[in-house]
C-alpha positions as CSV (number, residue, x, y, z in Angstrom):
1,X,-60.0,41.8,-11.4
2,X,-62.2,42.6,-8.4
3,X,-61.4,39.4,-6.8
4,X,-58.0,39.6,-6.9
5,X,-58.1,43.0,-5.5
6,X,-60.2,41.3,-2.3
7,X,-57.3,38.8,-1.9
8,X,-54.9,41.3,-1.8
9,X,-56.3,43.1,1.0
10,X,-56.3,39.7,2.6
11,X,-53.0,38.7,1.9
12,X,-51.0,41.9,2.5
13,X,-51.3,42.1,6.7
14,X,-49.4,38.3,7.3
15,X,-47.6,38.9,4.3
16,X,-46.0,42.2,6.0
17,X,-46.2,40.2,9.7
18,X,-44.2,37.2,8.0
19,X,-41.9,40.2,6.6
20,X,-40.9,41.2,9.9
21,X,-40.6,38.9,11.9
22,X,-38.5,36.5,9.3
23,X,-36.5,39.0,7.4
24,X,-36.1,41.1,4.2
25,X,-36.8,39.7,1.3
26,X,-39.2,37.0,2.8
27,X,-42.8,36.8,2.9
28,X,-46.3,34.9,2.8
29,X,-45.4,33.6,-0.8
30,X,-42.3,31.4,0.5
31,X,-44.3,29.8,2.9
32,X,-46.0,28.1,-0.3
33,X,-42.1,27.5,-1.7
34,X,-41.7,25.6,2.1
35,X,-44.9,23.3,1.3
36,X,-43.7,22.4,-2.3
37,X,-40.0,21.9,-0.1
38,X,-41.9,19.7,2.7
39,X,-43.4,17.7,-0.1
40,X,-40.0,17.1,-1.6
41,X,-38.5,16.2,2.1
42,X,-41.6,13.9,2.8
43,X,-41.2,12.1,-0.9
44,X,-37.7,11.4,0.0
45,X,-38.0,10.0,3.6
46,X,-41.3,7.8,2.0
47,X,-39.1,6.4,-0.8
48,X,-36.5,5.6,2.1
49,X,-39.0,3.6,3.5
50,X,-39.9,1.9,0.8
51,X,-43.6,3.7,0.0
52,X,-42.9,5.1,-3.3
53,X,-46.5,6.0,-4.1
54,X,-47.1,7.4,-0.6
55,X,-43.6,9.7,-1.6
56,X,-45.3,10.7,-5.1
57,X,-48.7,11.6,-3.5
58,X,-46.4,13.8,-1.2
59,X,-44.7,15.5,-3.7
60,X,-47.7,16.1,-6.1
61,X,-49.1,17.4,-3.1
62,X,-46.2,19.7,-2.7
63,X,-46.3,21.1,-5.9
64,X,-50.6,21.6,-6.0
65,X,-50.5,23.2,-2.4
66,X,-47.1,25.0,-2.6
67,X,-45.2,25.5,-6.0
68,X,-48.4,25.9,-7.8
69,X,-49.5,28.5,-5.9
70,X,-46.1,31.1,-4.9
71,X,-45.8,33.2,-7.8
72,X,-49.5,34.0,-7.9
73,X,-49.0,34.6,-3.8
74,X,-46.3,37.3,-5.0
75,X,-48.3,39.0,-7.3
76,X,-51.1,39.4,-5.0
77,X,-49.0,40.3,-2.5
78,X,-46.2,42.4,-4.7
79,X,-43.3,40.5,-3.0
80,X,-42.3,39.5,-6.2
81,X,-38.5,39.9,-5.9
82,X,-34.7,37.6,-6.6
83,X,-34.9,36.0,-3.1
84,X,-38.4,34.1,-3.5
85,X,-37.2,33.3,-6.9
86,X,-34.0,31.9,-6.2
87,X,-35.6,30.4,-3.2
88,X,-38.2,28.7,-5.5
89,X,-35.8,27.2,-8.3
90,X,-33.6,25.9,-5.8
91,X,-36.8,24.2,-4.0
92,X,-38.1,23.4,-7.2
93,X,-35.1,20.9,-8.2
94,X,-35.0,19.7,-4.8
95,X,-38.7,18.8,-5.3
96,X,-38.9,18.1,-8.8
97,X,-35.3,16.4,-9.4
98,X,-33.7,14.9,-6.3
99,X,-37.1,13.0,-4.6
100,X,-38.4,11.7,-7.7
101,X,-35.2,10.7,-8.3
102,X,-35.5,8.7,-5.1
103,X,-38.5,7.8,-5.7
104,X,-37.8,5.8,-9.0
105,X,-35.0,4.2,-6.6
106,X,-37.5,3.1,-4.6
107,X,-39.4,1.2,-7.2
108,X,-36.7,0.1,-8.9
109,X,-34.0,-1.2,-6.9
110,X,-36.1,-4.2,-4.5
111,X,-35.7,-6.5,-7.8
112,X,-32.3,-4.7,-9.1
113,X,-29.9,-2.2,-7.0
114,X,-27.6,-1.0,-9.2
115,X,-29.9,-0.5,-11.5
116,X,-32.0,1.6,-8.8
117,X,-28.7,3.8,-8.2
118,X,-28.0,4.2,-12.2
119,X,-31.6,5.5,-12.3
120,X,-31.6,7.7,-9.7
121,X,-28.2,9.4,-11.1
122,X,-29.6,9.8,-14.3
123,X,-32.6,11.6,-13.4
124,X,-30.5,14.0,-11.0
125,X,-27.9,14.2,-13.8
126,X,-30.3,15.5,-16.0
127,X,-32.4,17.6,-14.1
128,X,-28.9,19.3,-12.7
129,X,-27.7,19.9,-16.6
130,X,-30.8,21.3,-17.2
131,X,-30.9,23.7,-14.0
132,X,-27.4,24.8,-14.5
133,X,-27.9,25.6,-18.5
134,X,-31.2,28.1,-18.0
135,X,-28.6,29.7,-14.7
136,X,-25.6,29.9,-17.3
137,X,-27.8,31.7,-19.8
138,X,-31.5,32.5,-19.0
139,X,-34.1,31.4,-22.3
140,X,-37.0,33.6,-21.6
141,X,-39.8,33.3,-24.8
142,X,-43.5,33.5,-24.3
143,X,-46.1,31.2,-23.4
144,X,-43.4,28.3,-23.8
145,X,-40.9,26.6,-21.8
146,X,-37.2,25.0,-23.8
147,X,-37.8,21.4,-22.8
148,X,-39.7,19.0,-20.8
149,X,-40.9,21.1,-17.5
150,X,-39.6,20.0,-14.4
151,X,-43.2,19.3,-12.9
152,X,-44.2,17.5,-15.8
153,X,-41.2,15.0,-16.3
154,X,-42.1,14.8,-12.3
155,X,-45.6,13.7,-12.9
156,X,-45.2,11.2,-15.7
157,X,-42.5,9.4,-13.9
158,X,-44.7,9.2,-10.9
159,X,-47.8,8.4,-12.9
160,X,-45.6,5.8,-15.2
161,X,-44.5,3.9,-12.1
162,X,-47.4,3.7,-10.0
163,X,-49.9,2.6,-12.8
164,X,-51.6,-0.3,-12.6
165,X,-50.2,-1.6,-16.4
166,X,-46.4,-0.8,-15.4
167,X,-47.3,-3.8,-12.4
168,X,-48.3,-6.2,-15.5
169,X,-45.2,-5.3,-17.6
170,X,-42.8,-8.2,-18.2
171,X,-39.5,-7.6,-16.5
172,X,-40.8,-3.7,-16.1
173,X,-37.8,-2.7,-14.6
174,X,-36.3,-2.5,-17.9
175,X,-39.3,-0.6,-19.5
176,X,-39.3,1.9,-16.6
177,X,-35.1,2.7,-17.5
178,X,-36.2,2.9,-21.2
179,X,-38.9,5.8,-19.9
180,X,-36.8,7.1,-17.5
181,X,-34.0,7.6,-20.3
182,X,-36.9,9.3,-22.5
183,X,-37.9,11.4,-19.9
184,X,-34.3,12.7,-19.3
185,X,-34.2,13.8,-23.0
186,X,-36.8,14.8,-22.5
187,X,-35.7,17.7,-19.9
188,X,-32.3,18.3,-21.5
189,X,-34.5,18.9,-25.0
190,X,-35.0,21.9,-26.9
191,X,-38.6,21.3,-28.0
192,X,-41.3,24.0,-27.0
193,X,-43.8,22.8,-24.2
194,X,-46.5,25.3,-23.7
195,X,-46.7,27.6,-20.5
196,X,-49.6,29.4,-18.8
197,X,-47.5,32.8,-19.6
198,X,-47.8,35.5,-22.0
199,X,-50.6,33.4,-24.1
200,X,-54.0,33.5,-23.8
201,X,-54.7,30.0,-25.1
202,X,-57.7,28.8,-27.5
203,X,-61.1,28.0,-25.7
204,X,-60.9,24.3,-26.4
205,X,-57.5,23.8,-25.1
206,X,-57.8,26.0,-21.8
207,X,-61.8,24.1,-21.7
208,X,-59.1,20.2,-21.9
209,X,-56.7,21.6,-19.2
210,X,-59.6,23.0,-16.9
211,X,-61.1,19.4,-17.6
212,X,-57.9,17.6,-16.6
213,X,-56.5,19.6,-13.5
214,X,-60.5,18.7,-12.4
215,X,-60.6,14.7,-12.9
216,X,-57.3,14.5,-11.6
217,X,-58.4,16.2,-8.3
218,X,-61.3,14.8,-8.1
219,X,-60.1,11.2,-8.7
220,X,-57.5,11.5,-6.3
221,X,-59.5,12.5,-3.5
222,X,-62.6,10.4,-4.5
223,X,-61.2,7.0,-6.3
224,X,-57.7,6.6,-6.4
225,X,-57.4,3.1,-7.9
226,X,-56.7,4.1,-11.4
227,X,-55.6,7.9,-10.6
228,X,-52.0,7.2,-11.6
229,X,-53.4,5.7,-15.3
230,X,-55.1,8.6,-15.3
231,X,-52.3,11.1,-14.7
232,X,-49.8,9.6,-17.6
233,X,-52.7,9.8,-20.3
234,X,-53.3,13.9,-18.9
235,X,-49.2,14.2,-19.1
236,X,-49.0,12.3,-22.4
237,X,-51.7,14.7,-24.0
238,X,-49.9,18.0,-22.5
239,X,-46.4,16.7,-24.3
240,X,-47.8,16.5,-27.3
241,X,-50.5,19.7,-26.8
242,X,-47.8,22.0,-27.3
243,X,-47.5,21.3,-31.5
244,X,-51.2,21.6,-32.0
245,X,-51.5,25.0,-30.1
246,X,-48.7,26.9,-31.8
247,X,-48.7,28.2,-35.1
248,X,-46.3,27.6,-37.8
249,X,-45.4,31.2,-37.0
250,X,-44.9,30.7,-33.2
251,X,-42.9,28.0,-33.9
252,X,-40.2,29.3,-35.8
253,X,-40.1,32.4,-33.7
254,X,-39.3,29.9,-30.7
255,X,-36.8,27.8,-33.0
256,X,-34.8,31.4,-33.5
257,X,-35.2,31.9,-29.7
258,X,-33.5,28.9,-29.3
259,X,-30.8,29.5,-31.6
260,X,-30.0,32.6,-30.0
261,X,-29.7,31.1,-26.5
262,X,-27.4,28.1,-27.8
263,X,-25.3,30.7,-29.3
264,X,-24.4,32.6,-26.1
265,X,-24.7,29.6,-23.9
266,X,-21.4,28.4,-25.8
């Protein structure tokens, strides 16, 4: 496309600069991986201090100004090598597992501590399982991910948490474990959840997730009162997306897939 090509030519001089002066094997693309890793830092020290939504706006925005944004960076820039990738998983569970984790903390643990820390170990618990099973034996199959995505489980925890109805819950803290241990599941699943790769999607789903990146933005920065309500519905609808976009084909192709990858993984 001609508009990539324009970026390219814009990207490629700091890109090279960055290169130099940093090192081999770095470059403009993990500068994004460092915002997503700020965000993650930020949500941590925020939960600390007991400003759990001011932690989740901080990660979000860590993964909307930084992880969201690398890869494409590494195309443009064809940096794309094993450093920014390690570089981004490693960021990406520091992000997506440990401050969210923290985060939950946060919420939970004012009106009951230990279950606060039980929380916070079973998010990391899973997220770390999950990390250390696609490093044992990668599961590479198109246009689908094995399990909930780290973002997503990151997102719906966050938007499940912050939402105005969570607040009118009777004795919530017991509905947010129950999510919490649904969400963990969840990541340690095998169930297909649609990616943005190797699929060109139909026009009414990529016209919904156009739609919902858009409100969400928008709401965010214009009226936030009911932008976490609004983020769990956009989650809730992506989980259960995936089994109305495949085809009975796809989906036992990704079911033998899985199969395969359980088999070496033992």
């Amino acid at each position: 496309m001609k508009i990539n090509k324009i970026f390219t030519k814009i990207l490629t001089p700091p890109d090279k600069l960055i290169n130099a002066i940093v090192g081999k094997g770095f470059g403009l693309k993990d500068l994004f991986t460092l915002i997503n890793l700020v965000g993650g830092v930020a949500g941590i020290v925020l939960a600390v201090m007991g400003r759990p939504i001011d932690a989740s706006y901080a990660v979000l925005a860590g993964f909307l100004l930084g992880d969201s944004l690398d890869g494409f960076v590494a195309r443009l820039t064809n940096r794309s090598n094993q450093f920014g990738s390690d570089f981004d998983t490693i960021t990406d569970h520091f992000s997506q597992c440990i401050a969210p984790a923290f985060i939950v903390f946060s919420h939970i643990s004012p009106t009951n501590f230990k279950l606060g820390v039980a929380l916070l170990f079973i998010i990391i618990a899973a997220g770390s399982i999950r990390h250390a099973r696609n490093t044992a034996v990668k599961f590479s199959f198109p246009f689908c991910w094995k399990g909930l995505p780290r973002p997503v489980a990151t997102m719906i925890i966050f938007a499940f948490f912050n939402s105005s109805f969570y607040n009118h819950l009777p004795h919530n803290q017991w509905f947010g474990a129950a999510f919490v241990l649904l969400t963990s599941f969840g990541l340690l699943s095998e169930f297909p959840f649609i990616s943005h790769h190797g699929r060109k999607l139909q026009t009414w789903a990529i016209f919904i997730v156009v739609f919902a990146y858009s409100a969400a933005i928008t709401q965010a920065l214009f009226y936030r009162k009911y932008f976490w309500d609004s983020l769990f519905l956009i989650m809730s609808v992506y989980i259960f997306l995936g089994w109305i976009v495949l085809s009975r084909s796809e989906r036992q192709h990704f079911w033998k897939a899985v199969g395969e990858w359980k088999a070496k993984l033992r």
